[in-house]
C-alpha positions in Angstrom: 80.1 308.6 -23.0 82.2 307.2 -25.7 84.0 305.1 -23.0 80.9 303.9 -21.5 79.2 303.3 -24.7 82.5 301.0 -25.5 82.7 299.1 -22.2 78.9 298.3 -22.8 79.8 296.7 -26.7 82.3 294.9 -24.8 79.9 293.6 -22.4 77.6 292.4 -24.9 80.2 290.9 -26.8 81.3 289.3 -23.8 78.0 287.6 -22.8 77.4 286.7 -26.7 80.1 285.0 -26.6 79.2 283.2 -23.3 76.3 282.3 -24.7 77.7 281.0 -28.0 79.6 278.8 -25.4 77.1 277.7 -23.9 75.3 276.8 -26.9 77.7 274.6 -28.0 79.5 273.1 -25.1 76.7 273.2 -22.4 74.1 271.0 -24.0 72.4 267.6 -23.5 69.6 265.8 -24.2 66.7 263.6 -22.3 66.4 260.4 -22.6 63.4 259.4 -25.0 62.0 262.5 -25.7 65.2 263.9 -26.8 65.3 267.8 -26.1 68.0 269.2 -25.8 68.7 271.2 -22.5 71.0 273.7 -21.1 73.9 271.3 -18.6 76.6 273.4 -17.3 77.4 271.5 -14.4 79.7 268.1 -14.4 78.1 265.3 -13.1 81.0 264.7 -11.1 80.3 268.1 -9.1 76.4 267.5 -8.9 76.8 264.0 -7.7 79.6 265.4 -4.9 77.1 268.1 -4.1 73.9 265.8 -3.8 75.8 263.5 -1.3 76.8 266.7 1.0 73.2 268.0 0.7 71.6 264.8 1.4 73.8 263.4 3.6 72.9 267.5 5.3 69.2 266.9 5.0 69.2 263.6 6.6 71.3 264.9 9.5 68.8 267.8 10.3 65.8 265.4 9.3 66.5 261.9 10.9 64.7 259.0 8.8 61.5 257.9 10.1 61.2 255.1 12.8 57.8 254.1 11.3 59.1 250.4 10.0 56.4 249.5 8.1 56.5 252.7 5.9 59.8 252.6 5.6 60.0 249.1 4.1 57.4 250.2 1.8 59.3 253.2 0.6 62.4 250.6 0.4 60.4 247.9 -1.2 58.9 250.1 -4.2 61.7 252.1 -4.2 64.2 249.7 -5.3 62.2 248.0 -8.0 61.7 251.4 -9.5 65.6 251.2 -9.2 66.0 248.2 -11.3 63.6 249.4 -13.8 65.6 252.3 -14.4 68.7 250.3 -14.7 66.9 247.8 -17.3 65.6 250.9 -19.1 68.9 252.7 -19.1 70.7 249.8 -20.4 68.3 249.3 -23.0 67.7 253.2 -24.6 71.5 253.2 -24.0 72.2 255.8 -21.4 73.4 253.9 -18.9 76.1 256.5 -18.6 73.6 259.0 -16.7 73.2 256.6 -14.1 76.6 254.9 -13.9 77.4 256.5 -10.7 74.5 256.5 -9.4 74.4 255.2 -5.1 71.0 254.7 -4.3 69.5 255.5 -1.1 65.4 255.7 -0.3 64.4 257.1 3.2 61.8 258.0 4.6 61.0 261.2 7.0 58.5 262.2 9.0 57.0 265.2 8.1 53.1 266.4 6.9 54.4 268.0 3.6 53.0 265.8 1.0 56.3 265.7 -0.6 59.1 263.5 -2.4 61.9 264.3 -4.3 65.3 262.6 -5.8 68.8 264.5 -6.2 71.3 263.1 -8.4 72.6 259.9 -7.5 69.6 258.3 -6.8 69.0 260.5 -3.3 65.2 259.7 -2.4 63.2 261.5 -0.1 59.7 260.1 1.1 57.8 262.6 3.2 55.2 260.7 5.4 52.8 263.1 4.9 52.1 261.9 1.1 51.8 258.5 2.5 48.1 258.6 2.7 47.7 260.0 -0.4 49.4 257.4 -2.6 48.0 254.6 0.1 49.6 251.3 -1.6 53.0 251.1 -3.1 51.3 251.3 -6.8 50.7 254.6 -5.6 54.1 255.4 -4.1 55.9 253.8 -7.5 54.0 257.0 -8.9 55.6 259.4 -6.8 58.8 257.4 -6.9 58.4 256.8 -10.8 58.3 260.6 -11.2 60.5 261.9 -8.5 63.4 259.6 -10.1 62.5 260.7 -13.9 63.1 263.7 -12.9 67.3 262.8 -11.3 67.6 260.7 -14.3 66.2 263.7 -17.1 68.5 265.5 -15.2 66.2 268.5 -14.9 67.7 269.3 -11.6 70.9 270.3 -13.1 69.2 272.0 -16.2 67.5 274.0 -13.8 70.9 275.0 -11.9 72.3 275.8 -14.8 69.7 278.2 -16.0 69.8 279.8 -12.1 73.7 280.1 -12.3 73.9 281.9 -15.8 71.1 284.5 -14.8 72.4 285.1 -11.2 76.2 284.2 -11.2 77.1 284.7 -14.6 77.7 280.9 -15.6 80.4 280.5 -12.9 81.3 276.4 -11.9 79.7 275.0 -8.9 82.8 274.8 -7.4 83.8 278.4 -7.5 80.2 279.5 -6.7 80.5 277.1 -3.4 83.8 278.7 -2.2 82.3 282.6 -3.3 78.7 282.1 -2.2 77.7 279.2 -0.4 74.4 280.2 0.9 73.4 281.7 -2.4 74.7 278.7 -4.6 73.0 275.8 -1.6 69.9 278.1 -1.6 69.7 277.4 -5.7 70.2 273.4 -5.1 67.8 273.2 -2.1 65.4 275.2 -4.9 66.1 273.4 -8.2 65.4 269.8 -6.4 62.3 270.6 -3.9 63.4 270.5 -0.9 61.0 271.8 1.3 57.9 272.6 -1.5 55.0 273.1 0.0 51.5 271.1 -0.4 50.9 270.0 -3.5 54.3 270.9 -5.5 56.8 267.8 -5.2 59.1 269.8 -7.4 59.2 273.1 -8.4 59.7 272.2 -12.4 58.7 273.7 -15.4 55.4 272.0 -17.2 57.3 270.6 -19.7 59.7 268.8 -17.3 57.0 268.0 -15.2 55.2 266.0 -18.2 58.5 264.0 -19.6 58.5 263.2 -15.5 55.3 261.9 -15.5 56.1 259.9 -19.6 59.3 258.5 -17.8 57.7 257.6 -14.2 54.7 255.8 -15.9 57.2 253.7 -18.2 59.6 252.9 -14.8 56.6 251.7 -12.9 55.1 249.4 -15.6 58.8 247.7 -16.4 58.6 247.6 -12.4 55.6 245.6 -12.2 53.1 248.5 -11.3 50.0 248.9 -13.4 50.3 252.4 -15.0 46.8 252.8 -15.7 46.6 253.7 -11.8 48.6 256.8 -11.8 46.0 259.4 -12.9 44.0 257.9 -9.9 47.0 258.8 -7.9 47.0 262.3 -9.3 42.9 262.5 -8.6 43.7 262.2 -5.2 46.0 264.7 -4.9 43.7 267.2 -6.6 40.9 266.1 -4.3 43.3 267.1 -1.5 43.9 270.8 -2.6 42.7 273.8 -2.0 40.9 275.0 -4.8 41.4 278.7 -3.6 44.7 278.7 -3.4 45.6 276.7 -6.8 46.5 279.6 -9.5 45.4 279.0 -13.3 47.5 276.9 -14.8 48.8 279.4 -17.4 50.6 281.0 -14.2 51.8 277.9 -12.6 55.0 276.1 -13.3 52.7 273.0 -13.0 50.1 271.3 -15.7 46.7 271.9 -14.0 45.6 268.6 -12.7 43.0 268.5 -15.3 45.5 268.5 -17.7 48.3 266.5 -16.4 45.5 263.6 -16.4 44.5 263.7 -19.5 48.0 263.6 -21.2 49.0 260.8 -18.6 46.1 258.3 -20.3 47.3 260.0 -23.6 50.8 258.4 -22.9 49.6 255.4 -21.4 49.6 253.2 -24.6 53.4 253.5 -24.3 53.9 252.9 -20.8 51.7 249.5 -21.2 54.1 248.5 -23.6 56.7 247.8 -21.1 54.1 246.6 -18.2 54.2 242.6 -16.8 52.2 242.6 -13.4 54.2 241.8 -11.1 54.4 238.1 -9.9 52.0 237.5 -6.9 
């Protein structure tokens, strides 16, 4: 017993420690809101692994032949881009993005889904095409999807995922030890494949400095930010009401909520907003 009782203290010492290291090595913080977050992962290895995932996806998922969705997912897509960049350079963390390679594709698929890895890796599934019906709509989705790559909540979330289920191990030893386990986490942490309604399985509070970012990408874009709750109203409208748990039990803001603290934020958002030239 005494042994055991020993190896355990030396156990708990051990993760202490960890987690004293953690605490003051394995922390950033988000642009404008400034919270600071758990980041264990380099961004060298999360941008390597976001190429071989996409570059995966893409290869199991060809991009969409429908040209005229496409180029709208393009078009919107890369002045959300350039907003970012003009942001970025201006709040001074141009560092986040430096590396960034964008690409925006669209696929076909009836999820009403979207998502961004690292690096500026877009995703557009068709099926949430209807749904945002013009590209004001779509720099919602797009607004969001990217806030979330640039808040780097993808990468918080990993590292949460690899302390509680691997022990804090790097990405690259948990690729070479478990590589189903550790893609499984990734293909989690950014979306791919959420069902109806989800975009991104995030917690609330990412979700809402998502939505505080995407509405302040879209107006420097050019995109009228007072249109996003209606965005959001629709996608509500499209859900079924049965199968939405209370919000207390989602990782989500109910839509009720999310709306309201959108137009809370908006003042901000319309500081940055010059309708685009026509």
């Amino acid at each position: 017993m005494l042994m055991i009782d020993r190896v355990r203290r030396m156990d708990y010492a051990t993760a202490a420690a960890a987690w004293v290291l953690v605490l003051a090595v394995g922390c950033a913080k988000v642009p404008v809101t400034g919270r600071s977050q758990l980041s264990l992962i380099p961004a060298s290895e999360m941008m390597a692994m976001s190429a071989q995932q996409y570059g995966q996806f893409l290869t199991e998922n060809p991009p969409s032949k429908d040209v005229a969705g496409t180029a709208q997912v393009q078009r919107v897509g890369v002045k959300i881009q350039k907003a970012v960049e003009t942001f970025a350079k201006e709040k001074g963390f141009e560092s986040r993005i430096a590396n960034y390679k964008w690409e925006f594709n669209l696929v076909d698929s009836k999820e009403v889904n979207a998502w961004c890895m690292p690096g500026g890796k877009v995703v557009v599934y068709s099926g949430i095409l209807p749904v945002t019906k013009d590209d004001t709509g779509l720099a919602v989705v797009l607004g969001h999807e990217i806030a979330h790559a640039v808040a780097e909540h993808g990468g918080e979330r990993m590292s949460h995922e690899m302390m509680a289920q691997m022990g804090g191990v790097a990405l690259s030893e948990a690729l070479k030890t478990k590589p189903a386990a550790t893609q499984q986490l990734w293909m989690s942490a950014f979306g791919v494949g959420a069902q109806y309604g989800a975009l991104l399985p995030y917690s609330r509070l990412q979700e809402s400095e998502a939505d505080r970012l995407g509405l302040i990408f879209m107006a420097i874009a050019g995109y009228d930010p007072q249109l996003a709750p209606k965005f959001w109203e629709r996608m509500s409208a499209g859900k079924d009401a049965s199968q939405t748990p209370p919000e207390i039990m989602s990782t989500h803001p109910s839509d009720a909520t999310r709306i309201q603290k959108l137009k809370e934020e908006m003042p901000e958002a319309l500081k940055y907003y010059r309708p685009a030239a026509k």
